[in-house]
NUZA-474308 format. One line per 5 residues: number of its first residue (from 1); their letters; for each residue x, y, z of C-alpha. Coordinates in Angstrom, 2 decimals, padded with zeros to 5 digits, m for minus. Last residue first. Example, Ala and Ser with C-alpha at 12.3 -4.5 7.8 and 13.67 -1.06 7.14 Angstrom:
<midrens>
2> sa> 013.67/m001.06/007.14  012.30/m004.50/007.80
</midrens>
This chain:
<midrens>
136> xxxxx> m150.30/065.80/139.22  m150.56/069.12/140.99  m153.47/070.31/138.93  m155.54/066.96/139.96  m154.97/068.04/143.20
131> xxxxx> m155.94/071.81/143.43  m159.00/070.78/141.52  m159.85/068.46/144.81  m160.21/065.09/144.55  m163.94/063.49/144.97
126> xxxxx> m165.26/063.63/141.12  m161.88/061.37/140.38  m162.45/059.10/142.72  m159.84/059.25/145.55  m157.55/056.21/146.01
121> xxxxx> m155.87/055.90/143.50  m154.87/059.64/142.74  m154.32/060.15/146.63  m151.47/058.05/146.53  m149.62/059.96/144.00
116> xxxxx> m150.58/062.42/145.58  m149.02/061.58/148.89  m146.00/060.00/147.22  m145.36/063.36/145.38  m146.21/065.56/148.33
111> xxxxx> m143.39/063.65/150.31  m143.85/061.16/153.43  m141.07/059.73/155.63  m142.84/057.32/155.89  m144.56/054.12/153.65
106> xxxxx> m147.95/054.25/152.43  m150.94/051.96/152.97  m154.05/052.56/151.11  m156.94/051.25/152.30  m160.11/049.82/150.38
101> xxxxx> m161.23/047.30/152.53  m159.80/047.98/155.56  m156.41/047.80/156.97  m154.60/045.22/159.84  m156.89/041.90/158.15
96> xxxxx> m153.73/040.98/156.57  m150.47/042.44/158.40  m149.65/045.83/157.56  m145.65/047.11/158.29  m145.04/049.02/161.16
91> xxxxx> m141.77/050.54/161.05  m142.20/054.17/159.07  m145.75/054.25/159.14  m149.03/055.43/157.30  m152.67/054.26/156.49
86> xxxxx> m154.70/056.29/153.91  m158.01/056.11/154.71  m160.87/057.48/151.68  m164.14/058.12/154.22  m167.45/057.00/152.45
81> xxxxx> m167.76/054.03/154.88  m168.18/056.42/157.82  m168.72/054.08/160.79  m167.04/050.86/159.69  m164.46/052.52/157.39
76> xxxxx> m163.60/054.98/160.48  m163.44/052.01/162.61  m160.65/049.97/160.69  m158.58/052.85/160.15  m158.79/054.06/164.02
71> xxxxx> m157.63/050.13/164.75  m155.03/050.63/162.26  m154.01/053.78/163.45  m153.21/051.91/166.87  m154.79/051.84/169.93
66> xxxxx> m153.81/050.74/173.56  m150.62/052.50/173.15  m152.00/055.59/174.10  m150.11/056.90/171.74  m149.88/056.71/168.32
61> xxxxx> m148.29/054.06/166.05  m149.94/053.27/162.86  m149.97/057.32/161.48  m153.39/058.00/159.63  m154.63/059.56/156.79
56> xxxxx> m158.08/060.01/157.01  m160.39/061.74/153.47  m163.41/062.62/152.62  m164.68/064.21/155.81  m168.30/066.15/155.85
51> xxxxx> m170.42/063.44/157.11  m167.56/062.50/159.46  m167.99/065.63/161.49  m168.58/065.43/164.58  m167.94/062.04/165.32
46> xxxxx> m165.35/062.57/163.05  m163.26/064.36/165.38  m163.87/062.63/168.35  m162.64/059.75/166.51  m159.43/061.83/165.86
41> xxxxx> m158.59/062.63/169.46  m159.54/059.05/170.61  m156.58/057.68/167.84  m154.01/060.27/168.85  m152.57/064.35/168.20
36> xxxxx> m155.35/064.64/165.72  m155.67/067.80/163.11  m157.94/068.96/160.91  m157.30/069.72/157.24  m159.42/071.70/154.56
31> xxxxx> m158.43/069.75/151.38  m157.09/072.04/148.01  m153.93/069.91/147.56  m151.71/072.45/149.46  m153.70/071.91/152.28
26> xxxxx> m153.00/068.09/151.89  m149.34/068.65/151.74  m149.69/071.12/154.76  m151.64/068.80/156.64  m148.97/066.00/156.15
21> xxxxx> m146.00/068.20/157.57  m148.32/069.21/160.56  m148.67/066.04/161.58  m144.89/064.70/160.91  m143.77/068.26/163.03
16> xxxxx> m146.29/067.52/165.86  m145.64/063.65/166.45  m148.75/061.72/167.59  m150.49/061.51/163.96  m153.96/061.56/162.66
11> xxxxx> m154.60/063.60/160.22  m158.43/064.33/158.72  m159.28/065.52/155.89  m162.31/067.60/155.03  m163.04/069.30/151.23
6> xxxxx> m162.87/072.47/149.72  m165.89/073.63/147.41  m164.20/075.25/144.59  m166.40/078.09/143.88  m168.15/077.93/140.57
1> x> m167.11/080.07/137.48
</midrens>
């Protein structure tokens, strides 16, 4: 039998426990996660490697204040069009023109359920992890 290849996410999100909360519902659905405190952290990130990520999910509000999740949302799908984005926030609500083409937004607190559920529509099937598709 094949090994599973594991593949990249990326989460972006200014508070610790909410960041690490999302990684470990991704982990747990077979992606290898890394980890952005803020929107320059996370570009950084991809800039190295963005050919390997298949999916961002994204907090709105994140400091510096300059720069929002929906800015970093907007550039990833500029600069690495294959990237899935999943756009979250518990205040900030999307205005048009605030997500990409092909966005997901998805309202906190966040749960595995939501997340998958999420992930289903978003991810082609050949891109989600067998982890995943077992947890549906």
């Amino acid at each position: 039998m094949p090994e599973e290849i594991f593949p990249f996410a990326v989460v972006a999100d200014d508070d610790a426990l909410a960041r690490i909360s999302s990684a470990d519902i991704l982990e747990n659905a077979g992606f290898h996660v890394l980890e952005a405190a803020d929107v320059n952290q996370a570009l950084q990130i991809l800039e190295s490697n963005g050919q390997e990520v298949t999916l961002l999910l994204t907090d709105v509000r994140m400091p510096p204040n300059d720069r929002t999740g929906f800015e970093l949302a907007r550039e990833c799908a500029a600069s690495w069009p294959h990237i899935s984005i999943l756009v979250a926030s518990g205040v900030a609500e999307p205005s048009p023109g605030d997500l990409p083409d092909g966005a997901i937004f998805i309202r906190k607190p966040l749960s595995s359920q939501r997340i998958y559920d999420r992930l289903q529509v978003l991810l082609p099937l050949s891109a989600q992890p067998a982890l995943l598709k077992a947890a549906v």
